[in-house]
C-alpha positions as a Markdown table, in Angstrom:
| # | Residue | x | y | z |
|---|---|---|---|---|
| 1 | Unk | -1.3 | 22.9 | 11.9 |
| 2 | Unk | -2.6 | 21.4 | 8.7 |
| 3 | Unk | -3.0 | 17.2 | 9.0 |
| 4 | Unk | -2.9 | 15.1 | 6.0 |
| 5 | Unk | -5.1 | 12.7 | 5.9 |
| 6 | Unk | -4.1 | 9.1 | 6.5 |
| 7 | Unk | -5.8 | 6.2 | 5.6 |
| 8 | Unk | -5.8 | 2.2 | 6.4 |
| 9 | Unk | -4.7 | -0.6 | 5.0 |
| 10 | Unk | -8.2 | -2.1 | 5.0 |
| 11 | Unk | -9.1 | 1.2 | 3.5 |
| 12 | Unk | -6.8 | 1.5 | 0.6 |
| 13 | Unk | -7.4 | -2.5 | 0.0 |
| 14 | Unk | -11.7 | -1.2 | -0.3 |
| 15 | Unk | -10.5 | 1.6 | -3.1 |
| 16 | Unk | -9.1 | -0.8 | -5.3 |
| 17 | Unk | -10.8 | -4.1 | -4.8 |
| 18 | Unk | -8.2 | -6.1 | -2.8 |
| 19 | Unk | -7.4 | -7.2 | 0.8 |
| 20 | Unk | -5.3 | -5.2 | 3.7 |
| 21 | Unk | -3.0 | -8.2 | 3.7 |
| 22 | Unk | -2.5 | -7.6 | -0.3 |
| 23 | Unk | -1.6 | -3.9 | 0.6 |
| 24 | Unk | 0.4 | -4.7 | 3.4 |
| 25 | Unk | 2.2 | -7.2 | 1.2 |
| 26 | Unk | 3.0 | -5.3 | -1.9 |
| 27 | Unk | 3.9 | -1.9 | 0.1 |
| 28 | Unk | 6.5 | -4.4 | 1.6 |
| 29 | Unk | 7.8 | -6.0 | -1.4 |
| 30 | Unk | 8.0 | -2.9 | -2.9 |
| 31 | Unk | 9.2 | -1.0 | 0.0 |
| 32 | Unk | 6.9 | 1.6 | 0.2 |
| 33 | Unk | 6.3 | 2.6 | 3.8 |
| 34 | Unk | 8.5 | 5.2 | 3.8 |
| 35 | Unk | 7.6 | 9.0 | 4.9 |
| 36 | Unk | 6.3 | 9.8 | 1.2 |
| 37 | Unk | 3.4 | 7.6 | 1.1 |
| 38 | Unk | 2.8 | 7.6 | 4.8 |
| 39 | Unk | 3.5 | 7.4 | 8.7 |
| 40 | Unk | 3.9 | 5.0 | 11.7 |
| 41 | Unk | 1.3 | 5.3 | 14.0 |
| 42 | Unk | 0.5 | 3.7 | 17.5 |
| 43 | Unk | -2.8 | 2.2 | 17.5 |
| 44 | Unk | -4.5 | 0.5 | 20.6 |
| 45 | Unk | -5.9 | -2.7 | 20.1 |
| 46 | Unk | -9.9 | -2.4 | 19.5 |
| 47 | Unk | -10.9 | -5.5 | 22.4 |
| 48 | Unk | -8.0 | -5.1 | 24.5 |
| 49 | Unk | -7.6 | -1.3 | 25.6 |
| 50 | Unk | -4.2 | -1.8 | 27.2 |
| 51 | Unk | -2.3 | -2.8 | 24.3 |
| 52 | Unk | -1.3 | -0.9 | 21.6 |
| 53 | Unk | 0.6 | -1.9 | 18.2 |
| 54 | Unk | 2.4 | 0.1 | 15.6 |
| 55 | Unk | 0.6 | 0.4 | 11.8 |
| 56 | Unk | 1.4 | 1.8 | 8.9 |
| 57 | Unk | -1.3 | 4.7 | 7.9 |
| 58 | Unk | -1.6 | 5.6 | 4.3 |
| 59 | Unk | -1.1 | 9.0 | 2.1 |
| 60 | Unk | -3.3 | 9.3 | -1.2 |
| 61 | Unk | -0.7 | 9.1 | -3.5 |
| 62 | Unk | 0.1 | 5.7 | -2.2 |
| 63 | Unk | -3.1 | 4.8 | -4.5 |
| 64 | Unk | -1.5 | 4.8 | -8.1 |
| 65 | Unk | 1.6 | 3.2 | -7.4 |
| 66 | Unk | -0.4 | 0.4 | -6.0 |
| 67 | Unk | -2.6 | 0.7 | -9.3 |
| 68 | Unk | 0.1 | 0.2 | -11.7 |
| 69 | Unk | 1.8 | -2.4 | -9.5 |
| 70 | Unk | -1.9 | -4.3 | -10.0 |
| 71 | Unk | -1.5 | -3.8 | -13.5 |
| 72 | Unk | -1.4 | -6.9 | -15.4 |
| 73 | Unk | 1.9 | -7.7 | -17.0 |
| 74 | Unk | 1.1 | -7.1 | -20.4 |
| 75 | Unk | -0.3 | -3.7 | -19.8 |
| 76 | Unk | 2.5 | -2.1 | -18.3 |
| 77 | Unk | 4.4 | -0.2 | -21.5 |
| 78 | Unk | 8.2 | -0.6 | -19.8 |
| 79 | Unk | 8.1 | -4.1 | -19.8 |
| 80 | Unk | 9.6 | -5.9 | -23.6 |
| 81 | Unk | 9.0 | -9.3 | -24.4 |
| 82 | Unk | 12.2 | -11.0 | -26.8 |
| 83 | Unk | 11.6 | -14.0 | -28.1 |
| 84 | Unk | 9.1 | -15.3 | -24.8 |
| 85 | Unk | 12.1 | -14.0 | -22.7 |
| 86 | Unk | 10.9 | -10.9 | -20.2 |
| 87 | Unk | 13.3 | -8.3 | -20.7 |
């Protein structure tokens, strides 16, 4: 059985220069944890071994969508400006 690799939220944040709350955050505004960009997992707690939490673990090609969501504004080519009214 081949695994994909998964990866945290810390560890996407570390990629592209932002927080594991900021990843968290966006991937739920956006809603993004969903089977194509990754899985739930249970994870134990690291200083208390008898309790154990359910995260969200990370696909690679979760990594440009949150790259052109961190785009700034005026970058991203779908978005028209009509007289200073977004569109």
């Amino acid at each position: 059985m081949n695994e994909v690799r998964t990866y945290s939220a810390a560890q996407i944040g570390s990629l592209l220069g932002i927080s594991a709350k900021r990843v968290g955050m966006l991937t739920n505004e956006h809603n993004l944890k969903t089977r194509k960009y990754g899985r739930w997992v249970h994870a134990w707690i690291q200083y208390e071994p008898e309790k154990y939490v359910s995260t969200f673990r990370y696909y690679e090609n979760i990594i440009p969508v949150l790259k052109e969501l961190l785009q700034p504004i005026e970058t991203k080519p779908d978005i028209k400006y009509i007289q200073g009214t977004l569109f």
